[in-house]
C-alpha positions in Angstrom: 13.9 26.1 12.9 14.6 23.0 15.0 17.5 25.1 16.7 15.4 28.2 17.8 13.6 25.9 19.4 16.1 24.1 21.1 17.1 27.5 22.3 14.1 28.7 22.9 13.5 25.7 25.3 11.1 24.0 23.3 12.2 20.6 23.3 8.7 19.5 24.1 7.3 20.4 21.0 10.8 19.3 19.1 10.7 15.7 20.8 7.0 15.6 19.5 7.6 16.4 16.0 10.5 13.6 15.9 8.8 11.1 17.0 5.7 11.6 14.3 8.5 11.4 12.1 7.9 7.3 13.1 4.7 6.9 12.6 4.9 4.2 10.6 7.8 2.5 12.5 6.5 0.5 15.0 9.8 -0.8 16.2 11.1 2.9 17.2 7.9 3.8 18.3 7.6 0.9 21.1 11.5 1.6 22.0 10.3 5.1 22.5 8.1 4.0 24.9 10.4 2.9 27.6 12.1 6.4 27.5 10.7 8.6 29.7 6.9 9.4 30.3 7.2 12.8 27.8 7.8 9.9 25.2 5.7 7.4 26.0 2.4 10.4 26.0 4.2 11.0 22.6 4.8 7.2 20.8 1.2 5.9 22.6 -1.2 7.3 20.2 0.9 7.2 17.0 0.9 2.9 17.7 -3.2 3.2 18.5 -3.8 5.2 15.4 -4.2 2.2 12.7 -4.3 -1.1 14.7 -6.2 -3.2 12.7 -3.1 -2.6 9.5 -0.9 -5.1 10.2 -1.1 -8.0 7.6 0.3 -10.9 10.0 -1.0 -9.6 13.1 0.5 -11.3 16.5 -1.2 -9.8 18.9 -5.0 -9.3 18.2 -5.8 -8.7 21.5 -6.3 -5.1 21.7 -9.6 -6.0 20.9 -9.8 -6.6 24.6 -9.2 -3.2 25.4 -12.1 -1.5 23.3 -14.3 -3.9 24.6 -13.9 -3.0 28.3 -14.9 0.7 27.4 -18.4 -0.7 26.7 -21.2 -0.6 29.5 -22.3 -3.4 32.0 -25.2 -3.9 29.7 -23.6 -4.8 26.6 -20.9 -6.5 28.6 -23.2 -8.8 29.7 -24.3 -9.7 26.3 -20.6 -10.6 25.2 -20.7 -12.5 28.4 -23.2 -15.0 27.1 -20.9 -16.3 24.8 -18.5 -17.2 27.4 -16.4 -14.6 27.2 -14.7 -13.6 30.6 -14.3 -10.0 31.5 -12.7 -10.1 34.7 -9.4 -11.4 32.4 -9.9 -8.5 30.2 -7.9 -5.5 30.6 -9.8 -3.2 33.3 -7.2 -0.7 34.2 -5.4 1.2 31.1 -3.5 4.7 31.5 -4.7 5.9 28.3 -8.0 6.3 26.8 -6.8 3.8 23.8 -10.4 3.8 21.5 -10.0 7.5 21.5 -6.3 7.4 19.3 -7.9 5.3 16.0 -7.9 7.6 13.5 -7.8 4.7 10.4 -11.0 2.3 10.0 -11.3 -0.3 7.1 -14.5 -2.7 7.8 -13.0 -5.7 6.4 -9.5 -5.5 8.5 -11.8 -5.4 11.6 -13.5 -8.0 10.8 -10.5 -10.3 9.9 -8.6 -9.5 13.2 -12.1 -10.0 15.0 -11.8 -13.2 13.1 -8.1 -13.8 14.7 -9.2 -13.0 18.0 -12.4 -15.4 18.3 -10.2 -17.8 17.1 -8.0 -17.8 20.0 -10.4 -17.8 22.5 -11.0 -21.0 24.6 -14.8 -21.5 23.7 -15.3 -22.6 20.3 -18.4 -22.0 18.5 -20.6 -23.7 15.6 -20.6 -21.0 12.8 -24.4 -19.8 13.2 -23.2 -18.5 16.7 -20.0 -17.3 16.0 -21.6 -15.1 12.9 -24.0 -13.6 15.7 -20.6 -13.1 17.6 -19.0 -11.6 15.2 -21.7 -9.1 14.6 -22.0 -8.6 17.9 -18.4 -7.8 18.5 -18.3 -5.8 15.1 -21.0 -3.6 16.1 -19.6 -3.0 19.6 -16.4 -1.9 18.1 -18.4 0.9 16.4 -20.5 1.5 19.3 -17.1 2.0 21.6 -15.8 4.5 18.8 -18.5 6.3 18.6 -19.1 6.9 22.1 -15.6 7.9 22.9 -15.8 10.9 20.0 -13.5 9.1 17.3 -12.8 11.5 14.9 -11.7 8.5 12.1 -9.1 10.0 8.9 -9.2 7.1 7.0 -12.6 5.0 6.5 -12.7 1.9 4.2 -16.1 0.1 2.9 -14.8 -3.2 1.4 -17.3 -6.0 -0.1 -15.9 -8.7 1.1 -17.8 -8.6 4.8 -20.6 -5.9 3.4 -23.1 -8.0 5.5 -21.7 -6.5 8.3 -21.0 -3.3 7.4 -24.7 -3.6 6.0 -26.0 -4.7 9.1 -24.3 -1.7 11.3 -24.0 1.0 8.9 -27.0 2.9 11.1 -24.3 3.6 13.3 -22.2 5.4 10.7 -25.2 7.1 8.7 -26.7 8.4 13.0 -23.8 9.4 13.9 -21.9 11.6 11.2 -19.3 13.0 13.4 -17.5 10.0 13.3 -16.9 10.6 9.3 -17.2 14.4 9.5 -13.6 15.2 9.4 -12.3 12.0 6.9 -9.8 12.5 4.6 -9.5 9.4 2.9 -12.3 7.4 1.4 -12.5 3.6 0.3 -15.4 2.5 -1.5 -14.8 -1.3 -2.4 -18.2 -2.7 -2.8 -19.6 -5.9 -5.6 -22.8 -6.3 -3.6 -25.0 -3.3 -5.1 -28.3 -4.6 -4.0 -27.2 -3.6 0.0 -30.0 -1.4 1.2 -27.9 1.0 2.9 -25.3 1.5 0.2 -27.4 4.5 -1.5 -28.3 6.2 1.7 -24.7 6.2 2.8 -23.4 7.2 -0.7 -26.0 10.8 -0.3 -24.5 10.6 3.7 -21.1 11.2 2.0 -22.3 13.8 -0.3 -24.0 16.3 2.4 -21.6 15.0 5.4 -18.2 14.8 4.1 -16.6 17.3 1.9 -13.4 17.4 3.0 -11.5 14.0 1.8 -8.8 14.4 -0.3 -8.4 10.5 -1.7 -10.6 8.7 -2.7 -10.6 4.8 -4.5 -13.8 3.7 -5.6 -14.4 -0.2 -7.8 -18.3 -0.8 -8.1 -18.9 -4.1 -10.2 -19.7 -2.9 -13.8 -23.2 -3.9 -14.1 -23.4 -0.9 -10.9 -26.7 1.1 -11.9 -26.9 5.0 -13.2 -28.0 6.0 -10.0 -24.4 4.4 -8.2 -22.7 6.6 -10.9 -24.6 9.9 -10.2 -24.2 9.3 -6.5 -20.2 8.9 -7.0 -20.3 11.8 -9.3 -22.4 14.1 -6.5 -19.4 12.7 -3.9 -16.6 13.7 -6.8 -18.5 17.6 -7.1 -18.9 18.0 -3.5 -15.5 17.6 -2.3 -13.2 21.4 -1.6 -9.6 19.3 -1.3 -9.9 16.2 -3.4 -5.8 15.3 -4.6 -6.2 12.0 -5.4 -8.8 9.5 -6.9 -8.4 6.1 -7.9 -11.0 4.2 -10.5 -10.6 0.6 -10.2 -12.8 -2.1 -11.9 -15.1 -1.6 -15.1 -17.9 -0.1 -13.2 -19.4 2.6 -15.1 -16.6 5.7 -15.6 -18.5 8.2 -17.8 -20.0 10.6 -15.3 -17.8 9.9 -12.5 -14.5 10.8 -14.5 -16.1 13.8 -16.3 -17.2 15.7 -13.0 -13.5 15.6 -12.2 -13.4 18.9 -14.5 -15.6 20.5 -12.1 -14.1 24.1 -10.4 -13.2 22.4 -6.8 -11.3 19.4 -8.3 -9.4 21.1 -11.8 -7.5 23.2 -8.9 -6.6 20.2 -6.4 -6.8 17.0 -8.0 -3.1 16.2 -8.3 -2.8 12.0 -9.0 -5.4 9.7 -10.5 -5.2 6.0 -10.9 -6.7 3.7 -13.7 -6.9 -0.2 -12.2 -8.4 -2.4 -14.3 -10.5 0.1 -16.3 -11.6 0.3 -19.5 -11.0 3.4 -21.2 -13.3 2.6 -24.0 -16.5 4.7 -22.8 -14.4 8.2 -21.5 -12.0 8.2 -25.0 -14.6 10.9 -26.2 -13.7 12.6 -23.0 -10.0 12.4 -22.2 -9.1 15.5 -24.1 -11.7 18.0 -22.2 -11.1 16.6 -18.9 -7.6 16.4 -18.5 -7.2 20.3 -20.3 -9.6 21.2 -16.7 -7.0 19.7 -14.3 -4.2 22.6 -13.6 -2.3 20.6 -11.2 -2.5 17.4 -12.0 1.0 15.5 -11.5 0.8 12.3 -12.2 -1.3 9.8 -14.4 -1.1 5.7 -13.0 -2.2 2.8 -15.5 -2.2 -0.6 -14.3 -3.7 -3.5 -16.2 -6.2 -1.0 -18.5 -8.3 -1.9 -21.6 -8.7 0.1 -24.9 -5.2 1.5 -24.6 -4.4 1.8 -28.2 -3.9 4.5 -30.9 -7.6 6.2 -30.6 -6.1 6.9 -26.8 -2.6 8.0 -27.4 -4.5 10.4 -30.6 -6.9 11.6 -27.0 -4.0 12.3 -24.8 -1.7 13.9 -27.6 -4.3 16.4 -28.4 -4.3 17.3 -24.6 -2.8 21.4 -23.9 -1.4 20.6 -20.8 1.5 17.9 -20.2 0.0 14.5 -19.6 2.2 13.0 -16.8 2.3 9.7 -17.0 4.4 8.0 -13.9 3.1 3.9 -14.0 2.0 1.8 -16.4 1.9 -2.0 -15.6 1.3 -5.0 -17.7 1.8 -8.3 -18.1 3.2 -9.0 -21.3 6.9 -8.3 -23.0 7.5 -8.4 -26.9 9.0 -6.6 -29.2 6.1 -3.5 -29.7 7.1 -3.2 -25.9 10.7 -3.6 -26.4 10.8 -0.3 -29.0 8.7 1.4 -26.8 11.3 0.4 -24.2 14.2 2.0 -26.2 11.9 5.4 -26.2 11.6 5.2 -22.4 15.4 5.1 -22.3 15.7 8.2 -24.2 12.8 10.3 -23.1 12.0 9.2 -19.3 15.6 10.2 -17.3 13.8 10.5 -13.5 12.4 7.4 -13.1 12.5 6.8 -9.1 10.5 3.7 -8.8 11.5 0.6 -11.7 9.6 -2.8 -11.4 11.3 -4.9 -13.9 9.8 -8.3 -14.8 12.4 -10.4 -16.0 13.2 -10.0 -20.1 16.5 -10.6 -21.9 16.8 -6.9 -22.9 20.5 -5.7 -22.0 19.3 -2.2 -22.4 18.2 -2.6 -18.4 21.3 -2.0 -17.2 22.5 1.1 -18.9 19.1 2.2 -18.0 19.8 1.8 -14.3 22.8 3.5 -14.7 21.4 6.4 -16.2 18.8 6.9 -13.9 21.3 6.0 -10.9 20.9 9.3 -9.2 16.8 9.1 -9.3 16.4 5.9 -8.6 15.2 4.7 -4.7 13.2 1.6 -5.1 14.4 -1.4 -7.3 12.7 -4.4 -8.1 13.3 -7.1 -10.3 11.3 -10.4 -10.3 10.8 -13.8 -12.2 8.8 -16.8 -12.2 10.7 -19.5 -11.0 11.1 -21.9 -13.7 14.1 -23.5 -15.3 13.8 -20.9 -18.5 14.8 -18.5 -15.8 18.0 -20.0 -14.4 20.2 -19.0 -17.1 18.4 -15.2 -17.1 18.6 -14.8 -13.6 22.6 -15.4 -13.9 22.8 -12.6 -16.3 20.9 -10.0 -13.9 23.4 -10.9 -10.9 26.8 -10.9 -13.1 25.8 -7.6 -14.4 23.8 -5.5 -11.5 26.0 -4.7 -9.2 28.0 -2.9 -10.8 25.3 -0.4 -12.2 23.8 0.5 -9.2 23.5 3.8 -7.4 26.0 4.7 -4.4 22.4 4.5 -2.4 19.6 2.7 -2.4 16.3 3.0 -0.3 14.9 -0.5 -1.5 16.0 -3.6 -3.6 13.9 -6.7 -3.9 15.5 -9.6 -5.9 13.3 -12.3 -6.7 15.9 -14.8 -8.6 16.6 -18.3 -9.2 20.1 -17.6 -7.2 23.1 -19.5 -7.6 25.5 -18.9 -4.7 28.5 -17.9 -7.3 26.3 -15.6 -8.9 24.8 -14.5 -5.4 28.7 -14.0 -4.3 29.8 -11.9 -8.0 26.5 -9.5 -7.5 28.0 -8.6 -3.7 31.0 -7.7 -4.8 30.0 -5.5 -7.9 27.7 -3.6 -5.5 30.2 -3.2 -2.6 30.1 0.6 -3.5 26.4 0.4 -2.6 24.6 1.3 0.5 21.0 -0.7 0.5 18.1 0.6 3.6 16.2 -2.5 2.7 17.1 -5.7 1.0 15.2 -8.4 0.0 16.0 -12.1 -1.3 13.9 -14.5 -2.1 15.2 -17.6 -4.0 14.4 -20.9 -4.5 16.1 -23.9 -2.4 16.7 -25.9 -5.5 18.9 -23.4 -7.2 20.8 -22.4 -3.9 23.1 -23.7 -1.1 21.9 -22.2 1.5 25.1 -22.8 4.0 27.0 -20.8 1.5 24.4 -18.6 0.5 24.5 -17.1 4.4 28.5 -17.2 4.0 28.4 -14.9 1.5 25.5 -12.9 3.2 27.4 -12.0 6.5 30.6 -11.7 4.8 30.0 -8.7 2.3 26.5 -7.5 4.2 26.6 -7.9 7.7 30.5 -7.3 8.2 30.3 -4.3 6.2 27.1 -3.0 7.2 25.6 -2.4 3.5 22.0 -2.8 4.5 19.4 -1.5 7.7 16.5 -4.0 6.9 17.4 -7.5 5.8 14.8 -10.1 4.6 14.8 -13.6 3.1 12.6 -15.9 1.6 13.3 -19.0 0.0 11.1 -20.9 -1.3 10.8 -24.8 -2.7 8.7 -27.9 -4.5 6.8 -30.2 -3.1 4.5 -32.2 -5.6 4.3 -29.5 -8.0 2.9 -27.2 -5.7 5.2 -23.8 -4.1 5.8 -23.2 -0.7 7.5 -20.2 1.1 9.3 -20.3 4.8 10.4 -16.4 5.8 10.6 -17.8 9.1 13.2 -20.8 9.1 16.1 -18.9 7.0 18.3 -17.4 10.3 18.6 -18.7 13.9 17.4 -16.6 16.4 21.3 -16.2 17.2 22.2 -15.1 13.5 19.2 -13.0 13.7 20.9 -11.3 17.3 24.4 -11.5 15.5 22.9 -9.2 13.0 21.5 -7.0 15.2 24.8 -6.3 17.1 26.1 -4.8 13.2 23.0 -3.0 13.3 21.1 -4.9 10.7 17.5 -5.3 11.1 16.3 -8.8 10.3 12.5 -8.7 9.0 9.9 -10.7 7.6 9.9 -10.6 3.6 6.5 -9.5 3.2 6.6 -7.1 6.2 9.0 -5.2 4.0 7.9 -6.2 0.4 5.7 -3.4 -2.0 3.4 -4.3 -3.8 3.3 -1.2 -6.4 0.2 -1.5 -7.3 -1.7 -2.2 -4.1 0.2 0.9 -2.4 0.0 2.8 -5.3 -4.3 2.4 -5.4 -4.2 2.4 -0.8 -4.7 5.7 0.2 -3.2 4.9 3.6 0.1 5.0 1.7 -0.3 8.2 0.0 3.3 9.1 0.7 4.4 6.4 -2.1 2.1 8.4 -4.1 3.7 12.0 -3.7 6.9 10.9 -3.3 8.1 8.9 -6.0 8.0 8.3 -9.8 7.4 4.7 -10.7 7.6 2.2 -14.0 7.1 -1.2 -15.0 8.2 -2.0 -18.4 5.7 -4.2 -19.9 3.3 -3.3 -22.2 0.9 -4.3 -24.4 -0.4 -1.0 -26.4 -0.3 -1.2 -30.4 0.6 2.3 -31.6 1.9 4.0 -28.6 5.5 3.4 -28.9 5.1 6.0 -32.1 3.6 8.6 -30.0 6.2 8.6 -26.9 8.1 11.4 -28.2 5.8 13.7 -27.7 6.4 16.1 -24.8 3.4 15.4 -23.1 5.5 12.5 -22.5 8.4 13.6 -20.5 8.9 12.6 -16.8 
């Protein structure tokens, strides 16, 4: 395909569909800018399509170039808090409002929070909330007027006054939601008036999402439950839904089995649920889903024999891919071995730290499925000698190629220096190491770093953390671990130095954000802990089998 068109003379459209192939890395995408002006029309709106996502934003002053979009009127009113516009941004080449295409209310709000902050003028906090608001609402009003068509739009609790406050906008002007396809509903403050007329706004305006998360408090009233059941029924593409929180399931989970969904829905996630009031349910719902493809579980109640008896009696396979929890004995070490025998395409393994030895002939056997590595521990001295054991024994089961490989460890350089040379064979796209300073050396710890990785160019991304005590208390520095020349020196091997958490996953946070959905379709995951009680007797079954 790509070559007919390079024949063909179509190198337009082939330049176009490479670079949305970075989307999501910003790096490339702002090199691609300084190409050419084909690639610059190209990279432009793929970096203005989510600009509030960033978790440690640096430069929050995009905000600046909304803002001049709006009239002299309302420019005027931003001007009686002080608020210059002649040093805002009055000439842009592109129409940059007109690009945003992801919206989550409380990530405005916290970079509008970031940029007030920098400003000169400072403000007591009644007048900065009015500014805020003011701002927050303008944002909307800017979006609005320049015929945002938004993908992704995210209700969060934590700054529903605003949202509250402007949801007019939203609920008079429905072609801004019209075309979503991804819906967050993250809401604790159920006596908002406007959260029931914009739950029936989503049932007659917005039919087309295809992900949905939803976590209501559970004392959420019947007619929050009907209204999210009505949303569920009206939707002709819906793939994925996540329930999170004990708000009430019942009705929600049972319309899933309704015609549109059983023929779409292909992943749904369980976050803190309690399975306890849809057990009676389980069986007829999942037998209506005919493409369903994967289950997720994290950190769920009433898993125990009354659900394992549910889900065996279910016709069609029951595909479960997570299922996280917190605590390791030996139930959960049996049910372990029966994981080893039954589940051979794990892609995704999140290990919290245990003495089993039966991880490592695990990894191997899963070595030519598994992408994405993690192993973590609390760092306390009980962990030291543990810790040990996982480096003097890794690197030697690992695949020939890894996509990601966090290691969270109470390193000891020897240790640090035997896992490097077991995994020599290995080829790592992102590596992350965080340790803490009391365990580590940290002279010889980037000895050994640039000796077997840099020099031999057996990673893309790089990150370090190290952390350390101070009065009891745990601090992290991700920023103090290279020079800005080591950082350069790795850059000439082509080794990408990052911040830790700019690269770290949080499974179960990307698993629940929609925005991520490609984590979703993509890969298999599983953390071994669990706490169930008659499970482990069940797992045998082929409903089982990854």
């Amino acid at each position: 395909m790509a070559c007919s068109k390079i024949f063909s003379g179509d190198l337009a459209e082939l330049t176009e569909e490479i670079i949305y192939y970075f989307r999501k890395d910003f790096l490339t995408l702002y090199s691609c800018i300084l190409v050419n002006r084909l690639w610059c029309r190209l990279a432009i709106p793929l970096l203005w399509e989510d600009p509030f996502s960033k978790n440690y934003p640096k430069n929050y002053h995009f905000i600046e170039i909304y803002l001049n979009k709006l009239n002299e009127d309302d420019k005027a009113k931003i001007n009686e808090y002080g608020i210059e516009y002649d040093l805002l941004h009055s000439n842009t080449l592109f129409n940059y409002p007109n690009f945003i295409k992801y919206l989550d209310t409380y990530r405005t709000y916290r970079f509008i929070n970031y940029w007030i902050d920098s400003l000169v003028v400072k403000y007591d906090n009644k007048l900065r909330y009015k500014l805020e608001n003011l701002v927050y609402r303008s944002l909307f009003e800017v979006f609005i007027k320049n015929e945002v068509n938004i993908h992704s739009f995210g209700i969060n609790h934590y700054i529903f006054g605003f949202s509250d406050d402007n949801m007019d906008l939203v609920l008079q002007n429905p072609n801004l939601t019209y075309n979503m396809r991804n819906l967050i509903l993250i809401v604790n403050a159920i006596s908002s008036r406007n959260i029931f007329p914009f739950l029936k706004f989503l049932c007659s305006n917005c039919n087309s999402i295809s992900s949905i998360v939803v976590n209501f408090p559970a004392c959420s009233s019947s007619l929050i439950e009907t209204h999210l059941s009505q949303i569920i029924i009206s939707q002709h593409n819906l793939k994925k839904i996540s329930f999170e929180s004990n708000f009430i399931l019942y009705n929600p989970f049972l319309s899933l089995k309704n015609s549109n969904c059983s023929n779409t829905l292909n992943t749904i996630i369980f976050y803190y649920t309690d399975f306890k009031n849809i057990l009676t349910v389980l069986q007829e719902v999942f037998n209506q889903l005919n493409v369903l493809e994967s289950v997720h579980i994290f950190y769920c109640c009433s898993l125990n024999s009354d659900f394992v008896q549910q889900i065996i009696k279910v016709i069609k396979p029951f595909k479960l891919r997570s299922l996280e929890h917190n605590e390791y004995d030996e139930k959960q070490r049996q049910s372990f071995k029966l994981i080893m025998k039954y589940c051979t395409k794990i892609r995704y393994f999140n290990l919290g730290i245990s003495d089993d030895n039966n991880i490592y002939p695990f990894i191997e056997n899963n070595r030519y499925n598994i992408n994405y590595l993690t192993i973590e521990v609390d760092f306390h001295d009980d962990y030291t000698g543990l810790s040990s054991t996982v480096l003097q024994n890794l690197g030697q089961v690992l695949p020939s190629k890894l996509k990601y490989l966090c290691l969270s460890l109470a390193f000891k350089t020897n240790d640090l220096e035997i896992f490097l040379k077991n995994s020599r064979n290995t080829f790592i796209e992102k590596l992350l190491i965080k340790s803490k300073v009391e365990y580590t050396r940290f002279e010889d710890f980037t000895i050994y770093i640039k000796k077997y990785i840099m020099k031999e160019k057996r990673v893309k991304y790089l990150a370090i953390l190290k952390s350390y005590s101070k009065n009891n208390d745990l601090f992290m520095d991700e920023f103090g671990f290279f020079s800005k020349d080591e950082v350069n020196e790795f850059k000439l091997h082509n080794i990408i130095v990052q911040k830790f958490f700019d690269l770290y996953i949080k499974v179960v946070f990307q698993f629940i954000n929609v925005d991520i959905d490609y984590l979703i379709t993509k890969r298999t995951a599983l953390r071994v802990m669990f706490d169930y009680e008659k499970q482990a007797l069940h797992l045998n079954h082929q409903n089982y089998l990854i």
